[in-house]
N, C-alpha and C positions, 0 to 999 in steps of 0.2 A: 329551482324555485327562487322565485326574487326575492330578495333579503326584505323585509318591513322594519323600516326604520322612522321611532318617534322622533316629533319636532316638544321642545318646549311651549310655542306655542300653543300648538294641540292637548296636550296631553302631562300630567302635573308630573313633575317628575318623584319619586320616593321622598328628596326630602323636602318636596314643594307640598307634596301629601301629610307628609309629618306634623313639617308648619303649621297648615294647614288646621290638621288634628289638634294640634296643643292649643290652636287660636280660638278653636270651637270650645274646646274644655275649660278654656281658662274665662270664657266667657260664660259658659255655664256657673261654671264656680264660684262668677264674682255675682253673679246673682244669687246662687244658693248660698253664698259662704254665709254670708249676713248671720244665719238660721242654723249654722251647723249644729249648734247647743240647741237646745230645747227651753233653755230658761235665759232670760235677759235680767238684768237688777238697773229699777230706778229706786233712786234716791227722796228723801222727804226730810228737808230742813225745818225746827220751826220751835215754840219756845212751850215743851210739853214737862216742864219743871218750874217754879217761881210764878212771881205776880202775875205772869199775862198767860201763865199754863192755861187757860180756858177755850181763848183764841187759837193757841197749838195743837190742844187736841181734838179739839172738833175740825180742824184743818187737816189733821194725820187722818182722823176717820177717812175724811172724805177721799183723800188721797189712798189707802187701804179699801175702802169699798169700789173707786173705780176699779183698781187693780183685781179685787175679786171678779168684779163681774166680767171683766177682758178675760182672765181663766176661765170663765164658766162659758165661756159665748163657745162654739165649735165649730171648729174650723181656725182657728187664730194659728197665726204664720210663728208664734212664740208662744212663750209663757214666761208669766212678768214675777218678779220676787221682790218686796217693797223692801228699803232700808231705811230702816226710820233714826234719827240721829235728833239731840234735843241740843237746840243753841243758848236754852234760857237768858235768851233776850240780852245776851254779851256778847257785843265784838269778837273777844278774841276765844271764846266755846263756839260762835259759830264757825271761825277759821277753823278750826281744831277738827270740826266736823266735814268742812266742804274739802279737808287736806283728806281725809280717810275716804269721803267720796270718789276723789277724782284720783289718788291713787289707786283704787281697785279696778283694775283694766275689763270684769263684768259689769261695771256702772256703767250705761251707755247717754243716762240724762237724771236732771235734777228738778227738783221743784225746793220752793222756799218762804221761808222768813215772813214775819208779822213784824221787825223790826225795823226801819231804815237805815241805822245807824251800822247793823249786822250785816243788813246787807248788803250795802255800800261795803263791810269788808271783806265780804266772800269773793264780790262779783272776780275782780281781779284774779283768785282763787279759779276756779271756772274758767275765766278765759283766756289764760296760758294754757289750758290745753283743750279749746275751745269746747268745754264738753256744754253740751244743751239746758238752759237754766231759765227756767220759767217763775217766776216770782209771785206770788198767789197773793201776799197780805201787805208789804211794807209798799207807800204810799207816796215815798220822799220824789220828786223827781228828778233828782241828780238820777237816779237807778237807770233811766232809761235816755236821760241826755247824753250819759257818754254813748251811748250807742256800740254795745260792744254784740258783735254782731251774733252771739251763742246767747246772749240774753233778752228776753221778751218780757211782759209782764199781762196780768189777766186782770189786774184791777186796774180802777183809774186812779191817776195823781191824787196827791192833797189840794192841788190848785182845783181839779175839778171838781172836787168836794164843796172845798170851802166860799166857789165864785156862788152858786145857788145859796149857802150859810149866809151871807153876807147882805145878798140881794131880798133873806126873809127875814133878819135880824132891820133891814133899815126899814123895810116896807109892808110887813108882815107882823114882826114885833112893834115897830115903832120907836125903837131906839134911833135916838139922836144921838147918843153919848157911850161909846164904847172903851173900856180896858183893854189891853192885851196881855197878858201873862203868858211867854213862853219857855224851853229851856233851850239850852245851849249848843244843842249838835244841830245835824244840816235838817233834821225833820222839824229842830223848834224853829231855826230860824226861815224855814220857808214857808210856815205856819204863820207866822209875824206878819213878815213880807207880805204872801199872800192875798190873806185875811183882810190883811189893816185897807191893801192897795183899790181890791173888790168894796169894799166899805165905803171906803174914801172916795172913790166914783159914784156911790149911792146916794152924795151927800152928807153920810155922816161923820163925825167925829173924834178920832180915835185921842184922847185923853191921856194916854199914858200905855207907853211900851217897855216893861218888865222882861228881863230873861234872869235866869237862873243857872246853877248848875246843873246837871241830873245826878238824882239822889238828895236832894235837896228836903228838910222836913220840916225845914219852918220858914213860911211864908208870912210872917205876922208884919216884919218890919213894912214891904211888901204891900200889903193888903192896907195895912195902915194909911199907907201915903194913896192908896187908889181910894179907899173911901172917902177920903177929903176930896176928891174931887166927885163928889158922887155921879159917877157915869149908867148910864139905865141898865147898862149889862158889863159881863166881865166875859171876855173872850179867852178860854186858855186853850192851849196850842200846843202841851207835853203830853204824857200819857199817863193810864190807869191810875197808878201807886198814887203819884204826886197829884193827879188831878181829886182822888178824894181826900188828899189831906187839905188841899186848898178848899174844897168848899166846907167842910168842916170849919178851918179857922176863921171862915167867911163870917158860921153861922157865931163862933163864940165872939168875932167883933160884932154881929149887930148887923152887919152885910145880906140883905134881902133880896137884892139884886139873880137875876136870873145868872146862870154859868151857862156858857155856847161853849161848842165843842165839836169834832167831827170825829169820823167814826173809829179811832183809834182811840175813844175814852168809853166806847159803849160796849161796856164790859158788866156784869155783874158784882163785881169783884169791888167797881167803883161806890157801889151803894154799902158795899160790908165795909168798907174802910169808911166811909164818911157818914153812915146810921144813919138818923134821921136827919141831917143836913143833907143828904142829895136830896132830897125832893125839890125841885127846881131847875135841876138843871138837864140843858136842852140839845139833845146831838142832834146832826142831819148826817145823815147818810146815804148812798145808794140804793135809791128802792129797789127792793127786787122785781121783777118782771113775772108774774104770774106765768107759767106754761108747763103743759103736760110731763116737760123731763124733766122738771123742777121738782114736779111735785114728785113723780115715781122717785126722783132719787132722797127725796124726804121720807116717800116710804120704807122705800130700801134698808135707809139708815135707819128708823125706826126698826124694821124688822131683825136685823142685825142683833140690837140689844147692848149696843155700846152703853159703857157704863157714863160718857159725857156725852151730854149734846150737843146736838147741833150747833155752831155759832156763826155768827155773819159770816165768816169767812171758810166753811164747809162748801160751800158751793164753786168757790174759787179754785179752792187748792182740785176739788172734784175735776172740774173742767180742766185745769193744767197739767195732771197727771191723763184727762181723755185726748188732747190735744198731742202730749209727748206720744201716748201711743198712737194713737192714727198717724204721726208723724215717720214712728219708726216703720210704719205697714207703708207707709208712701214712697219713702225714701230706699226702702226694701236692702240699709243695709245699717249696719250697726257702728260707720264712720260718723264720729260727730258732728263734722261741718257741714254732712251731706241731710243729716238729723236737724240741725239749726237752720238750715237752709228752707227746709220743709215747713217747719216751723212758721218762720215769717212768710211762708206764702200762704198758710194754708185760708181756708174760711169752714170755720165750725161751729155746728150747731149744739149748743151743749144747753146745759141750766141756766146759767148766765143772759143768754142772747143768742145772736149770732157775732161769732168773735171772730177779728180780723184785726193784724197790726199796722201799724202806721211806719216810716221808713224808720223810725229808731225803735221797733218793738215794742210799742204801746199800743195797749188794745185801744180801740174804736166804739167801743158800745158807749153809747150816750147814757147820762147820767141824769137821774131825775130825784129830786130830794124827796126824803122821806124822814119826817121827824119824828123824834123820840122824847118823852119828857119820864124824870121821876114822879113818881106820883104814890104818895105813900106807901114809900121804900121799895116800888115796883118800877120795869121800866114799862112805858105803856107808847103804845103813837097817838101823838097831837094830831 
């Protein structure tokens, strides 16, 4: 009988089969690995203690009800485990928190912050070990200039706030003669900046630029030298606490002038601190966008029976927490970079709009002003 002898090119050899074998497994593997746990943890930064507690926790809701309803949906490639951590609106508590985030090796992505100042100190935090950081409420746009590529944002700047504020305060209100009162970190002074620059293109005239520290409780000296120059409005450009103390001492100087403001002073919190002296004053903010998943997810929240409501920024933290997970279903694994990557490509249709980032991680949804006035000790739309 003639002897049958294989060629390698014919025919794999055992340990070309082997290879072979492990190549196919280990490809399988990095597809299923992602999923071997059954449970993933994202994270929820935000100030759900102290003055701006209001903002934080209707922001955690929102971030907590996404996450419920991703478990309840069947079929989901995971199941998500929220971790909620409170930065009460400090620098170095929200460090404290995004360090206990990004060390727990089941944290695969984060969401954050109502504060600028906080977030600016985390982002660094996050992007030494590029874990996915979605930013729901702080406004500053240093946040997204450095362009650090694990970090996105769901809200617009203060610039896009304030360029509409500016353009109804000259043309709309009718001020010729504006104050600015800001404080001292990177959110007051690009509130200054800004503000003063949109203005000043309108025609009008900015009278006097005030900064302050933060923490700051008496404004009188202040307010003093601005009402001698009587300007038709006073622009302030810090937040919640200090903005009702200032219009408070507005009203004990004699100060009748309207208060502008953008949406990090449109808080509840502002009328309990300043009593009957807020009435007057006037935020803009981004309108919401009426649409179907807005409202179900307003239902939602209602149905729920959270003991705070909803606040502006429920709908943000909502979307950025729906965002991280379709991200993690897209990217099908639970590498960060490959998570962040997903991230800025994606296009989602959430409550918000339809969201999509620009090449430093800022969302795209255009911004259409929507104002607010006090109106005996209520906030109501103008």
């Amino acid at each position: 009988m003639q002897a049958f002898t294989t060629s390698t090119a014919l025919l794999p050899s055992r340990r070309r089969l082997a290879a072979s074998a492990l190549a196919l497994a280990a490809a399988t593997l990095a597809c299923g690995a992602a999923w071997s746990q059954s449970t993933v943890k994202l994270g929820f930064i935000g100030p759900v203690s102290g003055g701006n507690a209001q903002q934080g926790l209707g922001a955690k809701n929102g971030f907590l009800l996404a996450i419920d309803q991703w478990n309840a949906t069947a079929g989901v490639p995971f199941k998500v485990e929220g971790v909620v951590l409170d930065d009460a609106s400090d620098p170095q508590t929200g460090v404290s928190a995004a360090l206990k985030l990004v060390n727990d090796r089941d944290v695969v992505g984060a969401i954050g912050h109502w504060n600028s100042p906080v977030a600016l100190a985390t982002l660094p935090v996050f992007n030494r070990v590029q874990m996915p950081f979605i930013v729901w409420g702080a406004i500053g746009p240093k946040i997204t200039d450095q362009n650090f590529a694990n970090t996105t944002r769901v809200t617009p700047t203060l610039v896009n706030e304030n360029k509409p504020l500016a353009a109804w305060a000259a043309t709309g209100l009718g001020a010729r003669k504006i104050a600015i009162i800001a404080d001292t970190s990177d959110y007051g002074r690009a509130n200054l900046a800004s503000f003063g620059s949109f203005y000043k293109a309108e025609k009008g005239s900015v009278v006097a630029e005030e900064s302050y520290p933060v923490g700051t409780t008496d404004f009188r000296s202040i307010l003093t030298k601005i009402k001698s120059l009587n300007p038709d409005a006073v622009y302030f450009g810090g937040v919640i606490t200090e903005a009702g103390i200032v219009r408070k001492q507005m009203a004990e100087l004699g100060m009748k002038q309207p208060m502008l403001g953008i949406s990090g002073i449109f808080d509840p919190q502002l009328i309990q601190i300043a009593g009957p002296a807020a009435d007057g004053t006037i935020v803009g903010t981004p309108k919401s966008q009426t649409n179907p998943r807005l409202d179900a997810m307003s239902r939602a929240y209602a149905a729920k029976g959270y003991a705070d409501s909803e606040s502006p920024y429920t709908k943000y933290a909502y979307d950025a927490t729906g965002i991280l997970l379709q991200s993690l279903k897209t990217a099908g694994t639970k590498d960060r970079q490959a998570v962040a990557k997903a991230i800025r490509a994606i296009r989602y249709d959430g409550v918000t709009g339809t969201v999509t980032f620009d090449a430093n991680g800022q969302t795209q949804v255009p911004v259409e002003l929507q104002l607010h006035e006090v109106k005996d000790g209520k906030w109501a739309s103008r």
